[in-house]
N, C-alpha and C positions, 0 to 999 in steps of 0.2 A: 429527405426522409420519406421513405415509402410506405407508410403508415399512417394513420388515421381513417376517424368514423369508425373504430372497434367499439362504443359505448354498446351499439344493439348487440352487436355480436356477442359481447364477453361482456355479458353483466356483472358475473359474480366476482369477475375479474376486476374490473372498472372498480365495484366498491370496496373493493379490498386493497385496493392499490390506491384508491385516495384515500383511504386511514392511512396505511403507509405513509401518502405524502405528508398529511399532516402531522402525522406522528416526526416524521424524519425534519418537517420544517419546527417542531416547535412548539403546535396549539394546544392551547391547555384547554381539557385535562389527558391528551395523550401521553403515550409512555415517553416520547422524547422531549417533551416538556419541564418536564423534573430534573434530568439531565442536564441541560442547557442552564436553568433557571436556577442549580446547585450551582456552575460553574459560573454564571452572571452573578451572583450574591456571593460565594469565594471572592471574586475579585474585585466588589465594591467595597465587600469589610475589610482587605487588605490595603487598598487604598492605590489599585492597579488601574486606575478610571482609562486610560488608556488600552489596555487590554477590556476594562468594561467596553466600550464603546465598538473595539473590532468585533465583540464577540455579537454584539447586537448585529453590526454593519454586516456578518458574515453567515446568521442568524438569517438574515433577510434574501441576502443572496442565496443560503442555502432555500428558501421556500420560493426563489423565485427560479431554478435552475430547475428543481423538482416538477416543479407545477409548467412549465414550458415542455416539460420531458412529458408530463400528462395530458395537456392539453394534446400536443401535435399526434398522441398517438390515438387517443379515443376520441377526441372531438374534429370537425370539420368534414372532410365530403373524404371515402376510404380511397387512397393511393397505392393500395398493392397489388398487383400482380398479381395474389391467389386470388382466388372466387368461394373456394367450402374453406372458410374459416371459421372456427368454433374452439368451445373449449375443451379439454379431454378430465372428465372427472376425476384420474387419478392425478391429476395437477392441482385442479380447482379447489378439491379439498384439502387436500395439507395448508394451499396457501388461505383458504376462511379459518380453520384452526389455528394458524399463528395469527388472523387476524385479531380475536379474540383477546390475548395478550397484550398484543399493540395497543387496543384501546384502553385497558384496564388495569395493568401491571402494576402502573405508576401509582393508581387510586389506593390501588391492594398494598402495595408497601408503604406509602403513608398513611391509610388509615386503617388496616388491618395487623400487617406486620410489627409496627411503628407499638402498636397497642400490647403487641405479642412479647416481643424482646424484654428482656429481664433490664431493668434501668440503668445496671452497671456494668452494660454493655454499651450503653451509649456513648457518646464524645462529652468528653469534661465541660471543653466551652461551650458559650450558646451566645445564640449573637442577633438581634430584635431583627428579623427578617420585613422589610419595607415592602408596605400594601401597595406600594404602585409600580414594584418591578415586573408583575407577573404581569402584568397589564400592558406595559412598557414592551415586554417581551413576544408577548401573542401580538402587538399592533405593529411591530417590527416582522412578524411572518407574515401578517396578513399585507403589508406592504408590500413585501416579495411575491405575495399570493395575486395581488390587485395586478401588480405590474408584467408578470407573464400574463394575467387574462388579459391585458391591454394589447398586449404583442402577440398574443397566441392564442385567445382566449376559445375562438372558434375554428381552433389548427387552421389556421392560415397563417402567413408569415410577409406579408405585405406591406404591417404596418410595422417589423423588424427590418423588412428591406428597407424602408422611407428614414428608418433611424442609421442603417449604416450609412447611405448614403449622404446624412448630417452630418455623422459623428464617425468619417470615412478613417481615419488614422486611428482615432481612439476604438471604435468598432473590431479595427482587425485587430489590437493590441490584446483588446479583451477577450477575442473569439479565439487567438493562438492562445490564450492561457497564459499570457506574460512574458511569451514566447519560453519560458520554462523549463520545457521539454527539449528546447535547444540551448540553453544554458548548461543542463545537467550533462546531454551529449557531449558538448565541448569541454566539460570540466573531463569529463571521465575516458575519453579520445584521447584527445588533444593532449590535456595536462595528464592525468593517471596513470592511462595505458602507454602514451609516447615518451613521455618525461621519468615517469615514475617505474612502472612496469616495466618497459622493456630493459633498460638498464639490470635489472633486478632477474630478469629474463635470460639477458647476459652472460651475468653474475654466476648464475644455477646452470647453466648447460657450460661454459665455459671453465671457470673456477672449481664449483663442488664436483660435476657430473664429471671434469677433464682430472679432477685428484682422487676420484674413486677409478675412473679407470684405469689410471695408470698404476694404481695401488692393485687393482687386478691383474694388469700386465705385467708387474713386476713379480708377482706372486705364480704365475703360469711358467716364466723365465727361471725362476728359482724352481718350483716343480719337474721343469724339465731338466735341470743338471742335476740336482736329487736322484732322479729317475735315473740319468745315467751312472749317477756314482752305486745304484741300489742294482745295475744288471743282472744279479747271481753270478756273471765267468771270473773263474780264479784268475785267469792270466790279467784281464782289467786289474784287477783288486793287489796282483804281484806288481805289474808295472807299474800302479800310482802309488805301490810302497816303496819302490825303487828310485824311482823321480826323488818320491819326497825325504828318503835319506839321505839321496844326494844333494838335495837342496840342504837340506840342515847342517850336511859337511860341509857346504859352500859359507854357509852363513855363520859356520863356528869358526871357523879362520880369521 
């Protein structure tokens, strides 16, 4: 990555992009906190504790993939090739007014909005929300949070190198993404487009595209005998009257 040591440069930037992370990992009271912590309480009161548990597990990975993406770009000694880097005000601005939101959305629709709604608008059920999910939840991002600072904390990546090299097999499993993006290739190659498509492929230039043209060709063949029976010359029009009364004497016999 060619990047980092942006914190001087792009302040306004820096703190607006960590609300963001926080917001996007989780920490209460920001706006993605409510979110998360609806869908964690969904799935404890249906009794999906399985789906609770990935949602925490992934919860945590999501603040720790954020905060690695933050750390390596604003923190450590700058990697890039430019020299005037700065921020350009019509950028900086739009993105501190949607900061504003990011941090306070969530507060606004639960304790303003929440108080606004006419009551028979709400949801019938109600279901005793447990004091120590949200707790449970913020210590599950800040775990994500702890453990990019550990690997990245001061954009350096030294002590991420000292972990691939531990954890060499499982390291590259995690860093291709599951390899994932090569699973979907070969479904959609391999199986879809060679197995599935092309056939279908086939099918449409062969079958439909070879019975409409012939349905044309045969239409063009008839237009041109048409054409010649329609010439205007009398003598055409006398002889293939002549032909065909002698054909009809032929055939009345």
């Amino acid at each position: 990555m060619k990047m980092g040591g942006l914190k001087a440069l792009m302040p306004r930037t820096y703190w607006s992009l960590l609300a963001a992370c926080l917001a996007i990992a989780g920490v209460f009271p920001l706006s993605g906190f409510w979110s998360k912590d609806a869908i964690l309480l969904a799935s404890l009161q249906s009794g999906h504790y399985i789906t609770f548990l990935v949602g925490l597990v992934t919860g945590a990975l999501t603040a720790f993939y954020m905060f690695r993406f933050f750390f390596l770009i604003f923190h450590g000694e700058a990697r890039s090739e430019l020299h005037d880097v700065h921020e350009d005000p019509w950028m900086t601005w739009p993105i501190m007014v949607l900061t504003v939101p990011t941090i306070f959305a969530g507060l606004l629709e639960h304790f303003f909005i929440a108080n606004v709604v006419p009551p028979h608008l709400e949801e019938v059920g109600h279901f005793a929300h447990p004091g120590w999910l949200p707790w449970l939840a913020t210590l599950a991002a800040f775990l994500g949070i702890g453990g990019a600072w550990l690997l990245y904390g001061k954009g350096k990546t030294e002590a991420a190198e000292r972990l691939k090299n531990i954890f060499g097999p499982v390291y590259t499993l995690v860093s291709n993404k599951f390899y994932m993006d090569e699973v979907w290739l070969f479904i959609t190659h391999k199986i879809v487009f060679d197995r599935i498509a092309a056939p279908i492929k086939w099918f449409d230039r062969k079958v439909v595209d070879g019975s409409i043209n012939l349905t044309g060709w045969l239409l063009q063949v008839g237009g041109k005998g048409v054409r010649l029976a329609q010439s205007g010359q009398l003598q055409f029009y006398l002889g293939a009257t002549v032909i065909g009364f002698i054909m009809l004497l032929f055939l009345g016999q």
